[in-house]
N, C-alpha and C positions, 0 to 999 in steps of 0.2 A: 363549504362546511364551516361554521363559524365556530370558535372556542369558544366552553364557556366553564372554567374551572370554580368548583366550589372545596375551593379547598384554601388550608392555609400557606402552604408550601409549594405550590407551582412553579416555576422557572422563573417566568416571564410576568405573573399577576398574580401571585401568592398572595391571599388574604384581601385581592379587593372588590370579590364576588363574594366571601367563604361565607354571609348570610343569605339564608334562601329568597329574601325580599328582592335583592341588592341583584343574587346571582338570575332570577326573574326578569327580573327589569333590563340586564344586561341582555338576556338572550329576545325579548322584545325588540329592544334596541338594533343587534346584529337582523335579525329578519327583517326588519322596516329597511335596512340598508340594504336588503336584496340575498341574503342568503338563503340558498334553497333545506339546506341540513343545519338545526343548531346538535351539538356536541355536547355532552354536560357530564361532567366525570367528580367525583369526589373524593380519589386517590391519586395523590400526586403519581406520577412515574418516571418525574426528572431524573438524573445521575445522582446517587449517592441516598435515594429517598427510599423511607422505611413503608412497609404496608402496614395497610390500617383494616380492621374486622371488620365485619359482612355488615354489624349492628352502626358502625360510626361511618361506614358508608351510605348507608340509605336513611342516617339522621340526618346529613347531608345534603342527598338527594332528591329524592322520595318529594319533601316539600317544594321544591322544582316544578319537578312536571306535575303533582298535583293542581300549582298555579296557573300554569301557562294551561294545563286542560287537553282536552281530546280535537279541541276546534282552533288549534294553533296553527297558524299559517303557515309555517314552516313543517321539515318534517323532523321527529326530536330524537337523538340519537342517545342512547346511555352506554358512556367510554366506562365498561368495567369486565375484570374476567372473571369475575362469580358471580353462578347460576342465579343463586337467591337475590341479588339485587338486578341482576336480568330481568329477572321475571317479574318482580314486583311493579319495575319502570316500564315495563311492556304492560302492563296490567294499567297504568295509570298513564298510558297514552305513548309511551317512546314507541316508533316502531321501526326502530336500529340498532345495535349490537354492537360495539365499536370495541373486540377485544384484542389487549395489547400483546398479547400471550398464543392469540391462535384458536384459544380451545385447548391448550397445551396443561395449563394449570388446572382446567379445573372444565372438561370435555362435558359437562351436562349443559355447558352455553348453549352449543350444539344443538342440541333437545331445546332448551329454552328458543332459540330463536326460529325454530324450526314448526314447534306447537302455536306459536303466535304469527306466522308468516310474514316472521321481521325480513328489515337486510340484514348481513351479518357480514361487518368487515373483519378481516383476517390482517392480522400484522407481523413482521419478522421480528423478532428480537433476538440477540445474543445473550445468554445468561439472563441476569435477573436487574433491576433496575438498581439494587445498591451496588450492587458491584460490576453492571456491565462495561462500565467507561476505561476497567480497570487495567486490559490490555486485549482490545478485540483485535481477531486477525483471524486473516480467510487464507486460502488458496485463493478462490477465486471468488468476490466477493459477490459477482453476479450471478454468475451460473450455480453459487450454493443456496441464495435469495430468492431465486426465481426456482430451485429446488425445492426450496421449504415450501414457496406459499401453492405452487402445485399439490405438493402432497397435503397442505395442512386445507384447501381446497378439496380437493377429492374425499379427505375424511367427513369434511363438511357435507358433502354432497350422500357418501353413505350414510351420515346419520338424518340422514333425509330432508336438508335445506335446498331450495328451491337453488337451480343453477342461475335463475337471470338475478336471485337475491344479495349473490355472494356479491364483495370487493376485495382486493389485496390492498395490499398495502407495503413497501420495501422498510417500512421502521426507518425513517432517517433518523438519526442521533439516537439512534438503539441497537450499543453495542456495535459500535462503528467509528472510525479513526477520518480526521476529516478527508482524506483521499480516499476511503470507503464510500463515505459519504455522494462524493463529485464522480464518482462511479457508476454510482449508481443513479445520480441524475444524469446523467450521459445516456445510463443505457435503458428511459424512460419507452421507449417502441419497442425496446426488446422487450422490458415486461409489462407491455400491453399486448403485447401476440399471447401471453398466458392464456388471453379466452376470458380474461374476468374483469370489468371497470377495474380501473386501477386511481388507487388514492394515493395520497403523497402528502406527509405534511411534516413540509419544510419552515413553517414557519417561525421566526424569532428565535429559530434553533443557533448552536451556538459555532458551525459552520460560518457564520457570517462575521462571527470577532473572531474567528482564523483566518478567512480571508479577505476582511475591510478594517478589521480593529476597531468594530463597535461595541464597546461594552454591555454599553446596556440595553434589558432584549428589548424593553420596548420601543429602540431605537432604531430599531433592525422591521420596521413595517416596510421602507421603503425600497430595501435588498429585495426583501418578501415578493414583493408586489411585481418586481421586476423580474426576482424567480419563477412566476408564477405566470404570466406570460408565456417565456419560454415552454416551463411545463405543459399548458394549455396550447400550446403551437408542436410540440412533440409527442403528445395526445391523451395525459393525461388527463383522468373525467373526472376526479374529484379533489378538490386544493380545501386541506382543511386549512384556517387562518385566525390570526385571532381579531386584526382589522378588515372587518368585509367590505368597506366602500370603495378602496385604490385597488385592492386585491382581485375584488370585479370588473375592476375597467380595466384591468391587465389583464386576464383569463380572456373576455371578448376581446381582446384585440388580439390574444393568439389565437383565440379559437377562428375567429376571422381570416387570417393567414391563415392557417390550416385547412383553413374552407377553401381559401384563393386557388391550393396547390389542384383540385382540381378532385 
């Protein structure tokens, strides 16, 4: 799954997709490099980032996927957890649901991705994106992660999304302390027995200048790349990223191992 942020404030590429020409051309770009899902979100959801209205998101957007079309090679994902810009990006070709919240903010996703016979990823987050960084802490940060996207699964499944549609998702760097984090990639098999593809995206997260001291994110492709191996060797199915060329030949060389064990 490739990123493809149209925003000004992202993490890792704030403001060098944020025009719809530019954020087009990038998501062309990532699919010629072999990505099977492009991503396209217009609300940042870094630490400490403010939300933006339903209207300055889909001024954002909207122009996106009406570029790229219904005949895009790839398949197009809209990263947002309101219905109304759900629906409109499904209407103009997305046919995936990438919300950071669950369905939790704003439960008519649900419905939206449901009437469209999207996928529809589910993600964990603790608290809210300005303030989750600010002191997360679990009991047990697995067994309440792999609690949430069960249930937040099963209500998906009552508002009647197709069960082979669903993904989880563990939220790395959402509302998570870096040993949350290395937790919860450890215990990558454990929540894949959920019963649901399981996503993961680690990428250019800030895990990596905790433990290599790389500052800058876009520095951090080649940690990435090597995470995502592993990942794909302990069975995760879907590695969102923001570089798709190395990030692919690491995913087949773990899915390869993986295959090896028999």
């Amino acid at each position: 799954m490739g990123v493809v942020n149209v925003t000004p404030d992202s993490f890792s590429d704030g403001g060098d997709f944020a025009k719809p020409a530019a954020a087009a051309a990038h998501a062309r770009k990532l699919a010629k490099q072999g990505a099977h899902i492009i991503d396209i979100g217009g609300e940042s959801t870094r630490p400490g980032s403010a939300p933006v209205s339903e209207k300055r998101e889909l001024e954002r957007v909207l122009p996106v996927f009406e570029a790229l079309g219904p005949k895009f090679p790839a398949l197009l994902s809209i990263d947002t957890s309101k219905a109304g810009v759900a629906r409109a990006c499904l209407e103009a070709g997305a046919g995936m649901v990438n919300d950071v919240t669950a369905g939790r903010k704003d439960p008519k996703v649900l419905a939206a991705a449901r009437e469209a016979g999207a996928y529809l990823a589910l993600m964990h987050m603790q608290g809210e994106p300005r303030t989750m960084q600010e002191a997360p802490t679990y009991a047990d940060v697995v067994v309440e992660v792999a609690q949430f996207l069960s249930e937040r699964a099963a209500a998906a499944l009552k508002a009647g999304v197709s069960r082979e549609r669903i993904l989880v998702d563990p939220g790395i760097g959402f509302g998570k302390t870096l040993e949350h984090n290395l937790q919860l990639l450890r215990a990558t098999p454990e929540l894949c027995r959920l019963g649901f593809p399981l996503l993961v995206g680690a990428s250019r997260k800030s895990l990596f200048k905790g433990l290599l001291g790389v500052e800058d994110a876009k520095a951090r492709d080649r940690p990435t790349a090597s995470l995502s191996a592993l990942l794909t060797y302990l069975g995760a199915d879907v590695l969102r990223v923001h570089e798709v060329k190395h990030n692919l030949e690491a995913a087949r060389l773990g899915f390869a191992l993986r295959q090896a064990g028999g």
